[in-house]
C-alpha positions as CSV (number, residue, x, y, z in Angstrom):
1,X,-26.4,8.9,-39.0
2,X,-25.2,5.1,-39.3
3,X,-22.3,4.5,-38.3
4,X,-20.7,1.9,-40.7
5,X,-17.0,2.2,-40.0
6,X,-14.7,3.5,-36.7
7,X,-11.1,3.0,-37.4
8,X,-8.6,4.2,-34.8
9,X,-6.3,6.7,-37.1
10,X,-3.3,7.6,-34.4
11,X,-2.2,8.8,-31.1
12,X,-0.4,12.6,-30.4
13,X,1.3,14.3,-27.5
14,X,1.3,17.4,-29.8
15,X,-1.4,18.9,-31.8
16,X,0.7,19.7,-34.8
17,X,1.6,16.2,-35.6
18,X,-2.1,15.5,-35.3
19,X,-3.6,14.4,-39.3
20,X,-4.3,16.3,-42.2
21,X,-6.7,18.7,-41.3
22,X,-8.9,18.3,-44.9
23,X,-11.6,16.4,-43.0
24,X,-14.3,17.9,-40.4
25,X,-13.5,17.1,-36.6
26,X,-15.7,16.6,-33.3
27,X,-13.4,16.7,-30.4
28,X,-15.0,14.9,-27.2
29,X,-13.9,16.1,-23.5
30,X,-14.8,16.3,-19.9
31,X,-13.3,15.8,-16.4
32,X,-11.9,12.4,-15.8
33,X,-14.6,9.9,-15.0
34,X,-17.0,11.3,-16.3
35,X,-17.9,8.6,-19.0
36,X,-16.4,10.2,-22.0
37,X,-15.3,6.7,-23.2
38,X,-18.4,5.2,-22.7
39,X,-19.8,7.9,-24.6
40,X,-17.4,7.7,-27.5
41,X,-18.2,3.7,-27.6
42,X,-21.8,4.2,-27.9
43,X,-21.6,6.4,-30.5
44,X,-19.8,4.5,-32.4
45,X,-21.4,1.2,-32.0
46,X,-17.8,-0.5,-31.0
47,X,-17.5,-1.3,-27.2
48,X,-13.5,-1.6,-27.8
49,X,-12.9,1.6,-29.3
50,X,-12.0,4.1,-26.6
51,X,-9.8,2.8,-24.0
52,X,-12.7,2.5,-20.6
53,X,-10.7,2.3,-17.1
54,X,-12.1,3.0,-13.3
55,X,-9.2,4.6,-13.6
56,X,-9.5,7.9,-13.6
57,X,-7.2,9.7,-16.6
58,X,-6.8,7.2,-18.7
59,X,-7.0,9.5,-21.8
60,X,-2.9,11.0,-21.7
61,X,-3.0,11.7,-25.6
62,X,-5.0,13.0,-28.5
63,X,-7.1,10.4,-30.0
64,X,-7.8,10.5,-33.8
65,X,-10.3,8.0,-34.7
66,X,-12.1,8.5,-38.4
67,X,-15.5,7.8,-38.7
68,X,-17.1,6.7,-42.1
69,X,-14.1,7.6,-44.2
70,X,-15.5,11.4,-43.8
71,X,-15.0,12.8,-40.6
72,X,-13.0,12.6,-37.1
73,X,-13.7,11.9,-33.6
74,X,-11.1,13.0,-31.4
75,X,-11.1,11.4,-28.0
76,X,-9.0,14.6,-26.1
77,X,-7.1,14.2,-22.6
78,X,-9.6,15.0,-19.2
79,X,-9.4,18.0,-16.8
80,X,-9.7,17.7,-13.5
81,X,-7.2,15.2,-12.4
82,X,-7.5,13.7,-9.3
83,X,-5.0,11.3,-9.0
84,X,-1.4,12.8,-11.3
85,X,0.7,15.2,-10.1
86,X,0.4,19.0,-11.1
87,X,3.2,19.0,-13.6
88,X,1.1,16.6,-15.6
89,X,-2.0,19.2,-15.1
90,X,-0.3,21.4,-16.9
91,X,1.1,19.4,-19.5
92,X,-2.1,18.0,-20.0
93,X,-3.9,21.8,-20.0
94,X,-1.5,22.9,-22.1
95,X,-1.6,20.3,-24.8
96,X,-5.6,20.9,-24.9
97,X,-5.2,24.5,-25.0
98,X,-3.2,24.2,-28.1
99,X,-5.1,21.9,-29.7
100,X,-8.6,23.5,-29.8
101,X,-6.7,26.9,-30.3
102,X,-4.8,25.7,-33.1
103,X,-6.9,23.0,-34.6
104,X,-9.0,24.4,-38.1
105,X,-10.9,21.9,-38.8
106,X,-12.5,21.4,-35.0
107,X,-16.0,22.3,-35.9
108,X,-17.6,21.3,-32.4
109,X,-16.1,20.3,-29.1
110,X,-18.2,18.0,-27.1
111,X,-17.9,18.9,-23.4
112,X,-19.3,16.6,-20.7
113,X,-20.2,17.0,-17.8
114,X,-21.7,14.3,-15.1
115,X,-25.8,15.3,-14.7
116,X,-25.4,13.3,-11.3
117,X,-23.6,17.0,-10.0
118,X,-24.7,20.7,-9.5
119,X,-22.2,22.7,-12.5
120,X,-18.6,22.8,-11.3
121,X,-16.4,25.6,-11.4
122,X,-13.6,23.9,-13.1
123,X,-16.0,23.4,-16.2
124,X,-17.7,26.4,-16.1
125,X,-14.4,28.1,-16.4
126,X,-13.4,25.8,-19.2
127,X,-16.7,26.5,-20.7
128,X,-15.9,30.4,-20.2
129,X,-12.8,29.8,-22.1
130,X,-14.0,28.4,-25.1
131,X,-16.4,31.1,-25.2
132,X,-14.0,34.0,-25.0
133,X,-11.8,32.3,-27.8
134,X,-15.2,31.9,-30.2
135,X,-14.6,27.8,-30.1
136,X,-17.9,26.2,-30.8
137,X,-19.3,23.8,-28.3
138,X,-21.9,21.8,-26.9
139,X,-22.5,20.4,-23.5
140,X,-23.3,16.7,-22.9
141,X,-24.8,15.7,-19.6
142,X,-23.8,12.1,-18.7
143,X,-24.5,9.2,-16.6
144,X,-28.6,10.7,-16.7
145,X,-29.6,6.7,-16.1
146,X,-27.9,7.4,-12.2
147,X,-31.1,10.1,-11.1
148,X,-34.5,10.6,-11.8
149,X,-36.0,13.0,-14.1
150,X,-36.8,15.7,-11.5
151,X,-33.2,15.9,-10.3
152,X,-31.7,15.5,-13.8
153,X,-34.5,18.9,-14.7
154,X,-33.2,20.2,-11.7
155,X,-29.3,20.3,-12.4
156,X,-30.2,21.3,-16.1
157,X,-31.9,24.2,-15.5
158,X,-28.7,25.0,-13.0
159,X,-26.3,24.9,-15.7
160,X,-28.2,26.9,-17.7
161,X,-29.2,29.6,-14.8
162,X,-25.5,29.8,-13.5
163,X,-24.4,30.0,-17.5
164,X,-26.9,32.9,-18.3
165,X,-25.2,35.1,-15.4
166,X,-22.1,35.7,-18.5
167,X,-23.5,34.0,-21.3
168,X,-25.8,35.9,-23.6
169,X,-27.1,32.6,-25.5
170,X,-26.5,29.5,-24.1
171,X,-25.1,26.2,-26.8
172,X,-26.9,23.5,-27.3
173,X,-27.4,20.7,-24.7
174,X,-27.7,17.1,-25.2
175,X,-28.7,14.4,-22.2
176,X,-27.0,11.2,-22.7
177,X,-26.2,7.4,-21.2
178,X,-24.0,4.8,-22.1
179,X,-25.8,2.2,-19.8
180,X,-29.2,2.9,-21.2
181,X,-28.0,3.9,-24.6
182,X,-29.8,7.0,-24.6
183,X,-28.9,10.6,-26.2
184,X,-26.7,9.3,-29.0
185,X,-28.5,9.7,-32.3
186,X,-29.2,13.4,-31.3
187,X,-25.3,13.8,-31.0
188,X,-24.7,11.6,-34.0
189,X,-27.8,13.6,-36.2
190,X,-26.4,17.1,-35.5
191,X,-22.9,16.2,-36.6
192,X,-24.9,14.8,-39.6
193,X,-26.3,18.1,-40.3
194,X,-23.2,19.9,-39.9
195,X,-20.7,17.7,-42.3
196,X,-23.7,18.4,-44.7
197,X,-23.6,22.0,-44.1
198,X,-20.0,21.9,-44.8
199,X,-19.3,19.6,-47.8
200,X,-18.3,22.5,-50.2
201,X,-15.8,23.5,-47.5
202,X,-14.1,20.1,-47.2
């Protein structure tokens, strides 16, 4: 897929004011720092799009950003925080939880995770999550430029080992780096597939 247009649509604290939902949506998330604006940059082709910060948390709000005239990518709020308090945890948590609960026209969340690290429990219960409430989902394994191929082999086939102890089928993976610009047509390409698959519905 060629990306020939990334416009920056609007900002929301709540998921109902979020836009018309007539248009198919990819929603990309992850812990903080774990180079989900990056991501979202290279993807795009447009370095200034997301918002990137050292700073972990910089993503507070849900993102709308419309991609080709067609479809939306949603830049969501992290998990994870380090560094707010735990009132904003749970205003945070609670304002993804009723966004990919409530959200029709999410047909995929993108949830990344940092290859550099063994899987976490805070994403694996996440993941757990979005199984139990039948929200499609893929996982994207970051930063893969930071370790050789060995150790990146070796933390994949964790993920999948730990994931296989309650998962009867595991969703697809995809290995990916902003530095190196590596793993984004294969994101790009299935969301191809799937706004083809669903051009009757929209």
């Amino acid at each position: 897929m060629l990306i020939k247009t990334a416009n920056f649509v609007e900002s929301n604290t709540d998921w109902s004011k979020c836009p018309p939902d007539n248009i198919p949506e990819y929603a990309f998330i992850g812990r903080s720092n774990v180079g989900k604006s990056s991501l979202i940059n290279l993807l795009t082709n447009n370095k200034k799009l997301a918002k990137t910060s050292s700073t972990p948390g910089k993503t507070q709000l849900i993102n709308h950003f419309l991609i080709n005239e067609s479809w939306y990518l949603v830049d969501l709020p992290g998990y994870g925080y380090a560094k707010v308090s735990k009132k904003d945890r749970d205003k945070f948590g609670k304002l993804i939880t009723q966004y990919i609960l409530n959200r029709k026209n999410l047909i995929n969340l993108f949830v990344l995770v940092d290859s550099r690290h063994e899987p976490l429990k805070n994403d694996l219960e996440f993941m757990k999550f979005l199984g139990e409430n039948q929200i499609p989902f893929s996982i994207v394994l970051t930063k893969i430029d930071k370790l050789n191929s060995a150790k990146l082999g070796k933390n994949l086939m964790k993920y999948k080992s730990e994931m296989l102890k309650s998962w009867e089928s595991l969703p697809p993976f995809y290995t990916t780096s902003a530095t190196s610009k590596l793993g984004a047509e294969n994101i790009l390409s299935d969301i191809a597939k799937l706004n083809e698959q669903l051009k009757d519905v929209f």
